[in-house]
Backbone as ProteinMPNN parsed JSONL, in Angstrom:
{"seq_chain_A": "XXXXXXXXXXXXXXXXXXXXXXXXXXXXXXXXXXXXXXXXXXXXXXXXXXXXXXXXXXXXXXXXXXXXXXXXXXXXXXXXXXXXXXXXXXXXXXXXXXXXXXXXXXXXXXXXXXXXXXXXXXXXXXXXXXXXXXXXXXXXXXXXXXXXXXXXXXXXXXXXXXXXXXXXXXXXXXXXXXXXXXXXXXXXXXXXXXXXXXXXXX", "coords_chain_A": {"N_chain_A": [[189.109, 100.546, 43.797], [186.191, 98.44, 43.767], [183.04, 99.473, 43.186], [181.045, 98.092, 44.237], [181.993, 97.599, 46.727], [183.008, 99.562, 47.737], [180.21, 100.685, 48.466], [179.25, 98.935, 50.444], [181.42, 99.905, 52.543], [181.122, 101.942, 52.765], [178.209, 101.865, 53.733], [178.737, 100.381, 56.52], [180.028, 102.662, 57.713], [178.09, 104.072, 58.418], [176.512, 102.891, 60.367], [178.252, 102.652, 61.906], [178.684, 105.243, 62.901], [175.745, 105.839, 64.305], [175.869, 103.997, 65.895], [178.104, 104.782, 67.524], [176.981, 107.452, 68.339], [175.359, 106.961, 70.33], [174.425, 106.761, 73.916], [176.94, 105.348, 75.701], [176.753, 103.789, 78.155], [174.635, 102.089, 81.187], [171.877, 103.004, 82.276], [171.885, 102.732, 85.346], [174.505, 102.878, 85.636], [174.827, 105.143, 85.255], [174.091, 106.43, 87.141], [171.341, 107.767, 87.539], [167.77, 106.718, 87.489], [166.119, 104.523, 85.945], [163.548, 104.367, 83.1], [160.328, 103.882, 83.788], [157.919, 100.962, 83.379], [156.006, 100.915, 80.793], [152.432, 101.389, 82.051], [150.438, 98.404, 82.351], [147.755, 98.678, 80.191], [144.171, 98.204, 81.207], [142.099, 95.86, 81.161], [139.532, 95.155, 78.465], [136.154, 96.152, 78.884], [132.619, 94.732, 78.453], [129.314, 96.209, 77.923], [127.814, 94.729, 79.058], [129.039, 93.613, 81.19], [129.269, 92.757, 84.38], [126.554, 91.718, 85.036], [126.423, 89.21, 84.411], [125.556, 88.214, 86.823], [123.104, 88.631, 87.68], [120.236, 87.414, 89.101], [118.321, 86.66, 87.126], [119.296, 87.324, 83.768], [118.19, 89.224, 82.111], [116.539, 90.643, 82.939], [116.738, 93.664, 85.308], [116.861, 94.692, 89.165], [115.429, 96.688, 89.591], [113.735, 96.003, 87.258], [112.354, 94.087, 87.361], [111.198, 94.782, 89.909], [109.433, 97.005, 88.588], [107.347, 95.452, 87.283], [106.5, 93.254, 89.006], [105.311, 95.562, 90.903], [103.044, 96.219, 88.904], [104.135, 99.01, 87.475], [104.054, 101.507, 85.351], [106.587, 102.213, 83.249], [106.809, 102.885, 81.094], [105.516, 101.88, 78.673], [102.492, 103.459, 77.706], [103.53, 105.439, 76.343], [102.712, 106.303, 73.646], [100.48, 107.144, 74.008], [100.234, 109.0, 76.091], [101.616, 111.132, 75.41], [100.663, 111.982, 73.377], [98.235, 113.453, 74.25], [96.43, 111.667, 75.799], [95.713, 111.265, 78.719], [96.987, 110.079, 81.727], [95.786, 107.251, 84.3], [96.645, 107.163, 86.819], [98.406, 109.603, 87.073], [96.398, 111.985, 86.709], [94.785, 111.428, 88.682], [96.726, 112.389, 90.494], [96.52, 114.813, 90.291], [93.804, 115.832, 90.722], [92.839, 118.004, 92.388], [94.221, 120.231, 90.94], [93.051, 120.045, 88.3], [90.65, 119.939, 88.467], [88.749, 118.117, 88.907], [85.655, 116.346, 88.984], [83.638, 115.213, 91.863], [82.446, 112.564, 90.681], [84.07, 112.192, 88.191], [86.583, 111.794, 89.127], [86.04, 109.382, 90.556], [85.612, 107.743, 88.451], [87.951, 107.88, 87.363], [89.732, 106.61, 88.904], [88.417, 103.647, 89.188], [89.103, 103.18, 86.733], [91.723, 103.173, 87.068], [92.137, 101.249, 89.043], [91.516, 98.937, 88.377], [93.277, 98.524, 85.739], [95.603, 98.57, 87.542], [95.532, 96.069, 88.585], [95.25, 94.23, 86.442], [97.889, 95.265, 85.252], [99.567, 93.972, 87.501], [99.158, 91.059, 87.693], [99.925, 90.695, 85.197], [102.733, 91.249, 84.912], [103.709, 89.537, 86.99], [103.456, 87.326, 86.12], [105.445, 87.847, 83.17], [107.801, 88.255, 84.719], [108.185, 85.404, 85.53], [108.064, 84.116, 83.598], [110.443, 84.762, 82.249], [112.626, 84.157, 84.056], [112.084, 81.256, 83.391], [113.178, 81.263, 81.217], [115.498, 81.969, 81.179], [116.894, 80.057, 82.87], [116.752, 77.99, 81.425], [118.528, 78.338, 79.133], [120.401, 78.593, 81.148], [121.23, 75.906, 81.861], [121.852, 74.451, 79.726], [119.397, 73.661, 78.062], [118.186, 74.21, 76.015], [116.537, 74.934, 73.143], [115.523, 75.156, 69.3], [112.977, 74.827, 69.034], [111.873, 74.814, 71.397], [112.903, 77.571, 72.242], [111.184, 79.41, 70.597], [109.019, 78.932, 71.573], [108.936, 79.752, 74.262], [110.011, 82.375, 73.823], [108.361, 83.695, 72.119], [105.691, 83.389, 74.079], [106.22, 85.232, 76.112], [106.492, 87.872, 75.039], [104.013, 87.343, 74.518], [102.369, 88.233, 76.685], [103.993, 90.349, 77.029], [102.963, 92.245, 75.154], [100.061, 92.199, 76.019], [99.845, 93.278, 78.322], [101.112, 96.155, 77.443], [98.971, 96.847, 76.496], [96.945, 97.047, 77.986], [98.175, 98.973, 79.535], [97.672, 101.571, 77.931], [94.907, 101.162, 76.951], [93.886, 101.986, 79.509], [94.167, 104.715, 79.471], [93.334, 105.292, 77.378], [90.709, 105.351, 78.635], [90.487, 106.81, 80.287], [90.937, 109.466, 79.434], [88.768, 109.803, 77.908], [86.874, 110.362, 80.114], [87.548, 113.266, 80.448], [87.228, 116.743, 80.141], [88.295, 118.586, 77.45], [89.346, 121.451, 78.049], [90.162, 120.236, 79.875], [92.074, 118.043, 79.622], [94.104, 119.976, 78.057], [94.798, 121.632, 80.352], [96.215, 118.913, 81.939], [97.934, 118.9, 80.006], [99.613, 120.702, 80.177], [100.236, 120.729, 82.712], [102.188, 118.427, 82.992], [104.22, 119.153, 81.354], [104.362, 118.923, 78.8], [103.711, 120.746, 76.481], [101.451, 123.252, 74.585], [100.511, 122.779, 72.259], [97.91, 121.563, 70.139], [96.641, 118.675, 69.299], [95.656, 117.548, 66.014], [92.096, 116.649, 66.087], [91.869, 115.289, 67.938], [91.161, 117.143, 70.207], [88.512, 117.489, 69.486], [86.723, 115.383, 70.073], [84.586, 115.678, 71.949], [81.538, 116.599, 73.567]], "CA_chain_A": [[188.094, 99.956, 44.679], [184.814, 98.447, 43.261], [181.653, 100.302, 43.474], [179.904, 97.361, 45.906], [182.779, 97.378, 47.975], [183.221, 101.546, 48.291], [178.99, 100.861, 49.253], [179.556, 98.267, 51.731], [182.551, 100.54, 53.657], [179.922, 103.24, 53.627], [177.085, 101.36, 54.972], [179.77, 100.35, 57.854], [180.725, 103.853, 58.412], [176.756, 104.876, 58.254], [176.626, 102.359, 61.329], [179.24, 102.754, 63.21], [178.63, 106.867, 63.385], [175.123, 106.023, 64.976], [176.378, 103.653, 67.069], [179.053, 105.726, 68.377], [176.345, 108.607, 68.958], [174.125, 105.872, 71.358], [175.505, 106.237, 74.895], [178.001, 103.806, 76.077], [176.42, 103.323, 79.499], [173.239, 101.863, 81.439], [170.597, 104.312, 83.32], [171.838, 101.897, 86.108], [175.718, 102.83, 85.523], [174.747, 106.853, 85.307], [173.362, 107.001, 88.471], [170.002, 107.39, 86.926], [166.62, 105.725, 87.843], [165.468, 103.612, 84.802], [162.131, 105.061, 83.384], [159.258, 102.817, 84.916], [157.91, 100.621, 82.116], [154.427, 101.734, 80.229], [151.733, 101.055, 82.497], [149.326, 97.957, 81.607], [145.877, 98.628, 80.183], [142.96, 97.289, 81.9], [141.358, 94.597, 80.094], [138.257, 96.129, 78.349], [134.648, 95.401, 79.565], [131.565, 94.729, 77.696], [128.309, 96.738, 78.405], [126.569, 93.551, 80.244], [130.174, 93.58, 82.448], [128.706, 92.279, 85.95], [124.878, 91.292, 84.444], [126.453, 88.064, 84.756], [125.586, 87.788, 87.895], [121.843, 88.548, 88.439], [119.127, 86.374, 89.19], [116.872, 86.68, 86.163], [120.29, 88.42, 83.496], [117.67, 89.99, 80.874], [115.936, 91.754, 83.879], [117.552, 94.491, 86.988], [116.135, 94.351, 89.786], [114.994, 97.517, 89.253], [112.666, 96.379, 85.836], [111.736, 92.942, 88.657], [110.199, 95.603, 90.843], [108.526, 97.534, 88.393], [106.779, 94.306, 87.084], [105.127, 92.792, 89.78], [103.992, 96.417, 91.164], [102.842, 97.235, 87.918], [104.474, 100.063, 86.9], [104.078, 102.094, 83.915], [107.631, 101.203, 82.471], [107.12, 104.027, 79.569], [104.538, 101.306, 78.017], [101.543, 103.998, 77.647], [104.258, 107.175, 75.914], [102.129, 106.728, 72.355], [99.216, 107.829, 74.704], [100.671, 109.747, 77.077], [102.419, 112.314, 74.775], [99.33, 112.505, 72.221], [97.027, 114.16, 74.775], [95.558, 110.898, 76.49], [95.99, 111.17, 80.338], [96.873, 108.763, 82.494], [94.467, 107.853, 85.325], [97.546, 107.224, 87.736], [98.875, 111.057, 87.177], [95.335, 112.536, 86.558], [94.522, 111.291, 90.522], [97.885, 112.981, 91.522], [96.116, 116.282, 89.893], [92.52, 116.118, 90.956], [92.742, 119.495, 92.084], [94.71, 121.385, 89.767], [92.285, 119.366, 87.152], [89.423, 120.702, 89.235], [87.775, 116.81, 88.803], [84.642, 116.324, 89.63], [83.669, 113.793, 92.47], [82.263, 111.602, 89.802], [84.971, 112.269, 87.526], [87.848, 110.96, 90.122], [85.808, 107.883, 91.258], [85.925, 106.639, 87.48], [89.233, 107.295, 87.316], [90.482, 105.581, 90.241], [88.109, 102.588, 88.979], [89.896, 102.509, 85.47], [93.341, 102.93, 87.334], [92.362, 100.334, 89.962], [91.506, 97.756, 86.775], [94.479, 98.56, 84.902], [96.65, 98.226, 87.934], [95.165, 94.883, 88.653], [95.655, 93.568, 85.241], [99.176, 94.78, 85.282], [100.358, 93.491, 88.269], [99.462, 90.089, 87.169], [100.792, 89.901, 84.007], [103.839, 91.145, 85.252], [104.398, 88.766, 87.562], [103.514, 86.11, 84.841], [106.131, 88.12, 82.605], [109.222, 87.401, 85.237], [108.094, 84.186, 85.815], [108.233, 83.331, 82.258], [111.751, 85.227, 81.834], [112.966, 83.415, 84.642], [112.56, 80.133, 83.091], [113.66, 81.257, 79.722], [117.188, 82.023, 82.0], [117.15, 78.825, 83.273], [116.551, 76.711, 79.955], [119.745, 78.484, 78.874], [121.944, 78.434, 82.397], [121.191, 74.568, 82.068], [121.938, 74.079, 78.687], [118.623, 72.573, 78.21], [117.138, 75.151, 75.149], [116.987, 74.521, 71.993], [115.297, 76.134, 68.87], [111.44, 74.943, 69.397], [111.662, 75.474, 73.031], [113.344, 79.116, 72.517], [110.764, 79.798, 69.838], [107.471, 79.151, 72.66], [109.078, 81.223, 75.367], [109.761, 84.198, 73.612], [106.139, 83.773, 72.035], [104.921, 83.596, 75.486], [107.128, 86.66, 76.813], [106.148, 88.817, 73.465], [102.168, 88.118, 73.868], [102.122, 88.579, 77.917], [103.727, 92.158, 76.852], [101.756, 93.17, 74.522], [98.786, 92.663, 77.14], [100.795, 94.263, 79.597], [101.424, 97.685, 77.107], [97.27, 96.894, 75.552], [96.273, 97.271, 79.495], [98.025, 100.775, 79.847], [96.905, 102.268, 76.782], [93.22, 101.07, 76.987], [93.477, 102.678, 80.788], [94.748, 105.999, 79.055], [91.604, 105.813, 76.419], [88.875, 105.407, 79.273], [90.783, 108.381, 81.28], [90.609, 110.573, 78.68], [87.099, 110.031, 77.774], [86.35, 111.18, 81.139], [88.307, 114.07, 80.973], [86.765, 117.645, 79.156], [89.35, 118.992, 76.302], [90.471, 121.575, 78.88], [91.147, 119.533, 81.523], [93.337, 117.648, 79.208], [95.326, 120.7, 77.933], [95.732, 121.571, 81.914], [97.08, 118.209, 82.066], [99.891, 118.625, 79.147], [100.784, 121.834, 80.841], [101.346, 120.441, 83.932], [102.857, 117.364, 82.659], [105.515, 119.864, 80.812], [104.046, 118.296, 77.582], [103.201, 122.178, 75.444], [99.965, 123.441, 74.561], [100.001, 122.097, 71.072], [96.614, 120.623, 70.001], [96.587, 117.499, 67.962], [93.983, 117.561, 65.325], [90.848, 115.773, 65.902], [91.592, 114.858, 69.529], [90.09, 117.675, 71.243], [87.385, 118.078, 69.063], [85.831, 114.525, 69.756], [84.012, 115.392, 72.725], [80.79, 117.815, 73.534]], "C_chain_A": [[186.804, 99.83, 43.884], [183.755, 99.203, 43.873], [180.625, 99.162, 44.394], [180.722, 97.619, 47.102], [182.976, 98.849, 48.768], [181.508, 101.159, 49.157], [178.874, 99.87, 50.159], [180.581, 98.804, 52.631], [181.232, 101.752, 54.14], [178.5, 102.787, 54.296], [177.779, 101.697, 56.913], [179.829, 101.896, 58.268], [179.424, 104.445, 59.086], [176.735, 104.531, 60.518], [177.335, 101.959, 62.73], [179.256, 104.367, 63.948], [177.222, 106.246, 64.275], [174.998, 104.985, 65.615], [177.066, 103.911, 68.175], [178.387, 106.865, 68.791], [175.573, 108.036, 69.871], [175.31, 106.059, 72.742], [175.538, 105.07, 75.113], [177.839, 103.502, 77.585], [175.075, 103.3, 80.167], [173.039, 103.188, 81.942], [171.739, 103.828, 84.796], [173.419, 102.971, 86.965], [176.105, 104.035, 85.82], [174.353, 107.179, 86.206], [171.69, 107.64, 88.433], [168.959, 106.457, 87.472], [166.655, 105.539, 86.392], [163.944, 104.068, 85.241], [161.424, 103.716, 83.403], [158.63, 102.679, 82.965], [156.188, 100.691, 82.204], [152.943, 100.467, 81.736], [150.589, 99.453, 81.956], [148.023, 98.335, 81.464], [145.371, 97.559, 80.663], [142.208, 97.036, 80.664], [139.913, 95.183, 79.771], [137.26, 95.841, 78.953], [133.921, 95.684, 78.746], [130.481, 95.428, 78.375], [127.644, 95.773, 79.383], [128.07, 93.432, 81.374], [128.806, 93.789, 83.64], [127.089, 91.706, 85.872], [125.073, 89.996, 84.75], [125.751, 86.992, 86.175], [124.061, 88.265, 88.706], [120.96, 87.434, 88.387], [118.76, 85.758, 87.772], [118.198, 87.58, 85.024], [119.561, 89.162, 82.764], [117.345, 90.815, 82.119], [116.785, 92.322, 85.039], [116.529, 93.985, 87.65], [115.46, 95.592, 89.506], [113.564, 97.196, 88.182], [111.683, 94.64, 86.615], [110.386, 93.558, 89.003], [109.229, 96.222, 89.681], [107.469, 96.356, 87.612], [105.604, 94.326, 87.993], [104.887, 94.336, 90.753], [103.258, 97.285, 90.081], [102.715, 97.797, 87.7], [104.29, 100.644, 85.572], [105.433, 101.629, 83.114], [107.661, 102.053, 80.927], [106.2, 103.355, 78.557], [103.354, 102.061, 77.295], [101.918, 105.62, 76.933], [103.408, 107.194, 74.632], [100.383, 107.206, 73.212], [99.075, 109.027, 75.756], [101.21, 111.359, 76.762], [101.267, 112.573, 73.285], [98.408, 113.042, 72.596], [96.245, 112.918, 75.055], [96.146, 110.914, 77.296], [96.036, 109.939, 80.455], [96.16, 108.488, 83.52], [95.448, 107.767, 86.137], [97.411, 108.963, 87.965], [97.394, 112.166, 87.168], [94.679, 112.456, 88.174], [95.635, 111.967, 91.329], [97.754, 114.531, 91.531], [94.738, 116.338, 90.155], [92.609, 116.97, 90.855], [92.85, 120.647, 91.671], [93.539, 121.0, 88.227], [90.711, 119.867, 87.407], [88.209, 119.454, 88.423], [86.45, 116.712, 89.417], [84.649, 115.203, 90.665], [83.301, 112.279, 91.259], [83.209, 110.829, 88.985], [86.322, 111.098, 88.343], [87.461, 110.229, 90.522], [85.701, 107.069, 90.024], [87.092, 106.639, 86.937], [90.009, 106.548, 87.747], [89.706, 103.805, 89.82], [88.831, 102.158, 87.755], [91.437, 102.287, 85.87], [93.784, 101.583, 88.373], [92.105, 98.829, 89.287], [92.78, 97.564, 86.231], [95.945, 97.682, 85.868], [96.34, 96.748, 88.045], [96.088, 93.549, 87.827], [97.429, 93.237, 85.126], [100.364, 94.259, 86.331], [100.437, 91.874, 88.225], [100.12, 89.645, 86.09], [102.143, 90.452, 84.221], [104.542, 90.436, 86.306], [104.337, 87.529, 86.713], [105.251, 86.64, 83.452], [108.01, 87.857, 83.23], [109.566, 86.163, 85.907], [108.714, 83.314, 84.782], [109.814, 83.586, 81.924], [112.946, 84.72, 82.6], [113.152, 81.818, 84.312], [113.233, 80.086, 81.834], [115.229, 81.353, 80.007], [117.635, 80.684, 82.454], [117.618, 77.801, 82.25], [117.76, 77.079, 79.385], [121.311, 78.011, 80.141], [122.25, 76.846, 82.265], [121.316, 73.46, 80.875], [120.717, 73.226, 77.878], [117.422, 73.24, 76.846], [117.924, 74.581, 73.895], [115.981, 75.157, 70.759], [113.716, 76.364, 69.352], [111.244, 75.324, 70.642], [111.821, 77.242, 72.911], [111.488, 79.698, 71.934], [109.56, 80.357, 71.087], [108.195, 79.831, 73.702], [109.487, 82.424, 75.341], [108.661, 84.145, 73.206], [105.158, 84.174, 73.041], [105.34, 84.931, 75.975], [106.162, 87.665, 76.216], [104.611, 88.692, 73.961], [102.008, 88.457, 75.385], [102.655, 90.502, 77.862], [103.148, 92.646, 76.568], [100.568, 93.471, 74.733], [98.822, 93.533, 77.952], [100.738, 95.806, 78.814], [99.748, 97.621, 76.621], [96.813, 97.852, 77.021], [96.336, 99.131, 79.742], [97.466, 101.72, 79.227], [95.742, 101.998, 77.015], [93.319, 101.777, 78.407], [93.691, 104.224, 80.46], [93.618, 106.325, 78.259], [90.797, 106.048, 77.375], [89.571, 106.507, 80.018], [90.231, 109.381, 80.195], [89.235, 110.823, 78.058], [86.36, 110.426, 78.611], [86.643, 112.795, 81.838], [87.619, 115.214, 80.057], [88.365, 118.185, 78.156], [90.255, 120.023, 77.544], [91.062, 120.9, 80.044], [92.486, 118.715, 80.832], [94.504, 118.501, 78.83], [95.761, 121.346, 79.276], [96.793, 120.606, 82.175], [98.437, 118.329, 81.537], [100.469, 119.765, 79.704], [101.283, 121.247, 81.887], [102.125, 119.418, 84.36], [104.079, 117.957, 82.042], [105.365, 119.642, 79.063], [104.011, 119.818, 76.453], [101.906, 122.292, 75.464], [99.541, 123.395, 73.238], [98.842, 121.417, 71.198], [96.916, 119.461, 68.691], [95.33, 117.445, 67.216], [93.128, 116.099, 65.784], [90.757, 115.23, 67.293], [90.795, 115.434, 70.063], [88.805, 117.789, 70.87], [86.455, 116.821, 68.993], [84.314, 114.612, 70.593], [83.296, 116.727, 72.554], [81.382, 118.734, 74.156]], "O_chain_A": [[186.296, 100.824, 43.367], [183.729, 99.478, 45.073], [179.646, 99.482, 45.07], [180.282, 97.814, 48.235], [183.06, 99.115, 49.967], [181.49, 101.317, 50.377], [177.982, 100.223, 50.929], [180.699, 98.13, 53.654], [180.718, 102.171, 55.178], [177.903, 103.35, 55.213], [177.575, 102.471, 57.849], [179.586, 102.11, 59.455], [179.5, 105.159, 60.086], [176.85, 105.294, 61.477], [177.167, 101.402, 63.815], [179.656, 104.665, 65.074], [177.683, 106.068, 65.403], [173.863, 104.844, 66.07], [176.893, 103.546, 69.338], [179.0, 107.506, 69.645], [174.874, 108.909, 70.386], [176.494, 105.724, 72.759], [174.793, 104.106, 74.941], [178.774, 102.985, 78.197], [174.298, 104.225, 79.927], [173.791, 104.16, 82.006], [172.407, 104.764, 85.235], [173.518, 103.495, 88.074], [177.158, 104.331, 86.385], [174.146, 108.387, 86.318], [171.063, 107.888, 89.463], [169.353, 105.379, 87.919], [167.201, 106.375, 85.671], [163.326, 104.182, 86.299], [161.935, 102.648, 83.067], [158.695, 103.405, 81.973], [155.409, 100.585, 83.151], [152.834, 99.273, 82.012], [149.913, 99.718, 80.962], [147.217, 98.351, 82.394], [145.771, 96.395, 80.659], [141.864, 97.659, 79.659], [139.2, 95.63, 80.669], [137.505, 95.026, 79.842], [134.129, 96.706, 78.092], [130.587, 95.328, 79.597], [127.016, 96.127, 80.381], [127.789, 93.072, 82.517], [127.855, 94.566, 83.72], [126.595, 91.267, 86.911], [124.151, 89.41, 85.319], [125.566, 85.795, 86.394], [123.881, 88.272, 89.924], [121.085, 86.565, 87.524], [118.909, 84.584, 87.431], [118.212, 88.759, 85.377], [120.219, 90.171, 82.511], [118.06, 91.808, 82.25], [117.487, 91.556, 85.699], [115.627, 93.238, 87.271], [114.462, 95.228, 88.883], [112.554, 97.899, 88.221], [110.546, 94.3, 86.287], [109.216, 93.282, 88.737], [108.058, 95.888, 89.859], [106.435, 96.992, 87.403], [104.5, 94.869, 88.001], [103.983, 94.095, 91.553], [102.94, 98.473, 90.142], [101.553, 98.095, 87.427], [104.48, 99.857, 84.645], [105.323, 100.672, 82.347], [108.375, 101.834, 79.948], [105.963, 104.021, 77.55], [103.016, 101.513, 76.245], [101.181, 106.604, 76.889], [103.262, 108.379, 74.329], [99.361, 107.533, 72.608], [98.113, 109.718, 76.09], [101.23, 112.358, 77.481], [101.39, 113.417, 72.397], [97.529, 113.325, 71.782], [95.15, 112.99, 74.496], [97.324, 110.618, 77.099], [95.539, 109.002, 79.83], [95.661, 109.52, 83.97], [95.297, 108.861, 86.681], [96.627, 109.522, 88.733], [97.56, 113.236, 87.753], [94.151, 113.433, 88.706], [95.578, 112.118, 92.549], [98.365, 115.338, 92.231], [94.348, 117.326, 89.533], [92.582, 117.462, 89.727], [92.179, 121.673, 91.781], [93.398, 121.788, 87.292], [89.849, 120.092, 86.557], [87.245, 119.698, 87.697], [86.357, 117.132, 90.571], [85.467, 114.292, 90.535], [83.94, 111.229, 91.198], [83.351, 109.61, 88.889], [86.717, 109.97, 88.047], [88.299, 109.735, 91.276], [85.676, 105.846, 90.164], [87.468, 105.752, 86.171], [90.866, 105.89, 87.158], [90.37, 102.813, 90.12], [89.177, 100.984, 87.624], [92.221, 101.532, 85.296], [94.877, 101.052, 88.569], [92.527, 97.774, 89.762], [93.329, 96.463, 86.272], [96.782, 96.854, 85.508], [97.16, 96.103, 87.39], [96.88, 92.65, 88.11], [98.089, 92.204, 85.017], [101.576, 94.155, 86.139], [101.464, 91.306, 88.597], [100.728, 88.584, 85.948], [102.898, 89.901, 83.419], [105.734, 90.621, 86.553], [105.301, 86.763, 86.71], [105.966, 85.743, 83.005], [109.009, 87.493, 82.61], [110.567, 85.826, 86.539], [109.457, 82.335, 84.851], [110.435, 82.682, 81.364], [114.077, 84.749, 82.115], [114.08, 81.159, 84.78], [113.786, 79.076, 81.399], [116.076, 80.909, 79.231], [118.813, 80.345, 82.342], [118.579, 77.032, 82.275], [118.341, 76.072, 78.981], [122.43, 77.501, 80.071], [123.39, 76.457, 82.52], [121.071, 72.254, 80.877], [121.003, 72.267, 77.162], [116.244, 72.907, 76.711], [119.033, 74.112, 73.642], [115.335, 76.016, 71.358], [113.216, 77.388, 69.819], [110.413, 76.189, 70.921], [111.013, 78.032, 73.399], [110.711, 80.255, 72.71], [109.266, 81.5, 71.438], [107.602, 80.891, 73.907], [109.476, 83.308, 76.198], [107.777, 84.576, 73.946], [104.196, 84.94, 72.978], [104.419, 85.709, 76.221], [105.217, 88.174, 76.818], [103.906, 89.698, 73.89], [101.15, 89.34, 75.376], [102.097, 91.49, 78.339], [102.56, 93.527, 77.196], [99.912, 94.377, 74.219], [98.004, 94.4, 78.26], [100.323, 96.716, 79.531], [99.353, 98.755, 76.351], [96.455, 99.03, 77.048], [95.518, 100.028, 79.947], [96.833, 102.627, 79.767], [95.27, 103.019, 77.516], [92.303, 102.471, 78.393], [93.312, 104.989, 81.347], [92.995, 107.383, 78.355], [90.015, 106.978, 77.176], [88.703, 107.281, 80.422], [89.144, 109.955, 80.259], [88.755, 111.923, 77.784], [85.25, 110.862, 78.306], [86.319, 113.337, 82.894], [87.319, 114.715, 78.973], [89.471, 117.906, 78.62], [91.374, 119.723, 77.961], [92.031, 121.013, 80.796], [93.619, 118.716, 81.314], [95.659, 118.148, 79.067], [96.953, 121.619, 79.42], [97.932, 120.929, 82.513], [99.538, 118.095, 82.035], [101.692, 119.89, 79.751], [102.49, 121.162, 82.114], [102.644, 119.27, 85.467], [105.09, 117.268, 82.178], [106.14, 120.129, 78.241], [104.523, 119.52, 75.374], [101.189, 121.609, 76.195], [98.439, 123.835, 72.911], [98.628, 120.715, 72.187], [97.302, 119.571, 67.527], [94.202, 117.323, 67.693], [93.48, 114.919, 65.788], [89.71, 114.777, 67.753], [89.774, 114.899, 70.497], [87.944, 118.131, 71.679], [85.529, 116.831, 68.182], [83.274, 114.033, 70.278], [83.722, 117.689, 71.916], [80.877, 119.855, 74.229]]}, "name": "protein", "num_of_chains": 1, "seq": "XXXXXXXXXXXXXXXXXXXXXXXXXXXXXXXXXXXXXXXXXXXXXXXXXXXXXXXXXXXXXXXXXXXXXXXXXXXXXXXXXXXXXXXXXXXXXXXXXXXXXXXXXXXXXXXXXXXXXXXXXXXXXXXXXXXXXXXXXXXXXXXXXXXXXXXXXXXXXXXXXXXXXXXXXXXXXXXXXXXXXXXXXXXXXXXXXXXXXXXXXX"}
């Protein structure tokens, strides 16, 4: 017997042993349930999954609302967390701040400015973001157009975050050094001092 032909009988034999070890009858035939076949995965989702479907898709309603009642929005944290008060939260502490009358009627005037400011330019800001949604839903954008309504978006913010911060400088200029480290305590902030802050005032 040639040596291909002896390794072609033994293939065969290889194949016919683990064929003959495979049972010779269905699930069906054994009285057996048939195992249930692999579940399908659910089709993945992208982070904006359902965004599709708001008004305005860059904005919630949630970041709507805090707009036009101009909200803080975290805009004022490089002032807020450096030891400049806010005049909002500084009126919610008069008395732990132990304000003077004077004191709390120029806060409430820098907070009643500020809010002013930012309740207009945040309604100018989802006005503008609103048509910048549109010019896309309507296929109707293109690069020079994109270019001027993020331009517009971009400098109406940066009034919008100028506004809170400049309302955070004129608080704190009305405020004595301890009244501000009262504040970071009872803001949760520490009682770290930042150089040169406290020491601007008499």
């Amino acid at each position: 017997m040639s040596t291909k032909r002896s390794r072609v009988l033994t293939l065969l034999v290889l194949v016919g042993t683990a064929v003959g070890a495979a049972p010779l009858v269905s699930a069906s035939e054994s009285g057996k349930s048939p195992s249930p076949a692999p579940a399908t995965l659910a089709e993945p989702q992208g982070p904006y999954s359902g965004q599709e479907l708001r008004t305005i898709k860059a904005l919630s309603e949630d970041d709507v609302r805090a707009y036009l009642e101009g909200q803080g929005m975290g805009f004022a944290k490089a002032a807020e967390l450096n030891r400049y008060p806010g005049p909002k939260h500084v009126l919610e502490l008069v008395d732990a701040l132990a304000l003077s009358d004077e004191q709390s009627a120029a806060v409430k005037r820098s907070f009643d400015a500020m809010k002013a400011t930012a309740v207009a330019l945040g309604r100018a800001i989802v006005e503008r973001e609103a048509t910048l949604d549109g010019l896309f839903a309507r296929g109707e954008i293109d690069a020079k157009t994109l270019q001027a309504a993020v331009g517009e978006i971009a400098r109406l913010q940066g009034e919008l975050r100028a506004a809170h911060l400049a309302a955070h400088l004129e608080t704190s200029a009305l405020l004595s050094p301890q009244q501000i480290a009262r504040y970071d305590e009872l803001r949760g902030y520490g009682t770290g001092a930042h150089p040169g802050h406290g020491q601007r005032r008499d």
